[in-house]
N, C-alpha and C positions, 0 to 999 in steps of 0.2 A: 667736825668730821664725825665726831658719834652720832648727830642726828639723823645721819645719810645709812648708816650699819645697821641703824632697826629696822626701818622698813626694807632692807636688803635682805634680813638674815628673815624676816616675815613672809616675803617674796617667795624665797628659795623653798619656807616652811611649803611655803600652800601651793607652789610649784609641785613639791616634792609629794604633798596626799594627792593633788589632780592625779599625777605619773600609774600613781599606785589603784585609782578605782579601776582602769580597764584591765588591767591583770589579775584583779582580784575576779572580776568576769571573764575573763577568758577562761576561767577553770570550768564554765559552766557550760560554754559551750565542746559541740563532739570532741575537736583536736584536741580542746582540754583534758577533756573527761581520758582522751587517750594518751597524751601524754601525762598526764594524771595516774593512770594503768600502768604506763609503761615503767615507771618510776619504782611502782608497788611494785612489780615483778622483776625491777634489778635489783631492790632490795631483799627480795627473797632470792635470786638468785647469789646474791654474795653472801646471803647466810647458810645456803645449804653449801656453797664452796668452803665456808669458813670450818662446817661442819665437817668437812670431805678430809680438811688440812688435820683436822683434830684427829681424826679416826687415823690416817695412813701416820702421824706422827706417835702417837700411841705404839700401831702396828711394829712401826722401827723399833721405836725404843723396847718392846717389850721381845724381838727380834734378837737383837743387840744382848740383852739382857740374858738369854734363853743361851742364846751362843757361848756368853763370857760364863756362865754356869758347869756348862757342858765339857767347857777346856778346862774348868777349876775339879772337877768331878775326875775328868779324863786324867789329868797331872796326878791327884789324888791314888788312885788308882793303878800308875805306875810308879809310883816314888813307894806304893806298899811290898814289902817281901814277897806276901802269900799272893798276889791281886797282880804283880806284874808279868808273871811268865803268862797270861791268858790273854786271848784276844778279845777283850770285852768292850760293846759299843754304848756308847751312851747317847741318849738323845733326853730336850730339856724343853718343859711347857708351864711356864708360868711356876717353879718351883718344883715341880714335881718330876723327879727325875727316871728315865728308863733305861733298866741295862738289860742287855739282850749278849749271846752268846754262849760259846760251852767253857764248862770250869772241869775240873777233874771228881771234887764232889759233893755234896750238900755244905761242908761246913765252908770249901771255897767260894759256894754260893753267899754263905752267910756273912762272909766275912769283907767280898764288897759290898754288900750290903751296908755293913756297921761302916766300911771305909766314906761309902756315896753318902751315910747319913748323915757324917759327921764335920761334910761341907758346908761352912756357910752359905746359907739362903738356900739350901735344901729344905722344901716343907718333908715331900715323901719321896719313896722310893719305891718303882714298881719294877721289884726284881719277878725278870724272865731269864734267866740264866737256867741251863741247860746242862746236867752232867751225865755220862756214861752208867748203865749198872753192870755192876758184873755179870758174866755169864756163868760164871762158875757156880 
């Protein structure tokens, strides 16, 4: 019985490269050459998707990120003495934090200030707080 398995498994060898010379040619001809093309260009097309997924996944996260800052700043904020009686808005971009509103007077300016600094993941604070002068 092993002598019938070599020329069997020989058979199948030189079966199997005959299969493979006309498809090695087909690439050469047009449909080839097109589907050839066509292949190039889903492969670019699933790397600028891949790309697309990276960028709006960043987007979230740094979203996400910006928000969970702005509620840590906002608590902040009101859990202080001097910093809760005012209506102070915060907004948050990559670290950097913005408070906007009116305070009573420079040092309640300064003093959220010190409060927004002193949050975690705070880089800066761009205070635009706003206070009355006297008229008198």
């Amino acid at each position: 019985m092993k002598s019938t398995a070599l020329p069997i498994i020989a058979f199948a060898g030189l079966l199997a490269f005959a299969m493979s010379i006309p498809a090695a040619r087909a690439q050469d001809s047009p449909p080839g050459q097109e589907m050839h093309e066509s292949g190039v260009a889903a492969v670019e097309v699933f790397k600028d998707a891949g790309q697309s997924l990276k960028y709006a996944y960043r987007a979230t996260r740094d979203e996400a990120l910006d928000a969970a800052l702005t509620t840590k700043v906002k608590t902040a904020l009101l859990e202080d003495r001097t910093t809760r009686k005012f209506t102070i808005h915060v907004t948050s971009d990559q670290g950097t934090v913005t408070l906007t509103g009116s305070v009573e007077s420079p040092a309640a300016a300064a003093r959220a200030q010190s409060v927004a600094s002193a949050v975690d993941r705070v880089e800066a604070v761009n205070n635009q707080l706003t206070w009355r002068t006297s008229a008198r």
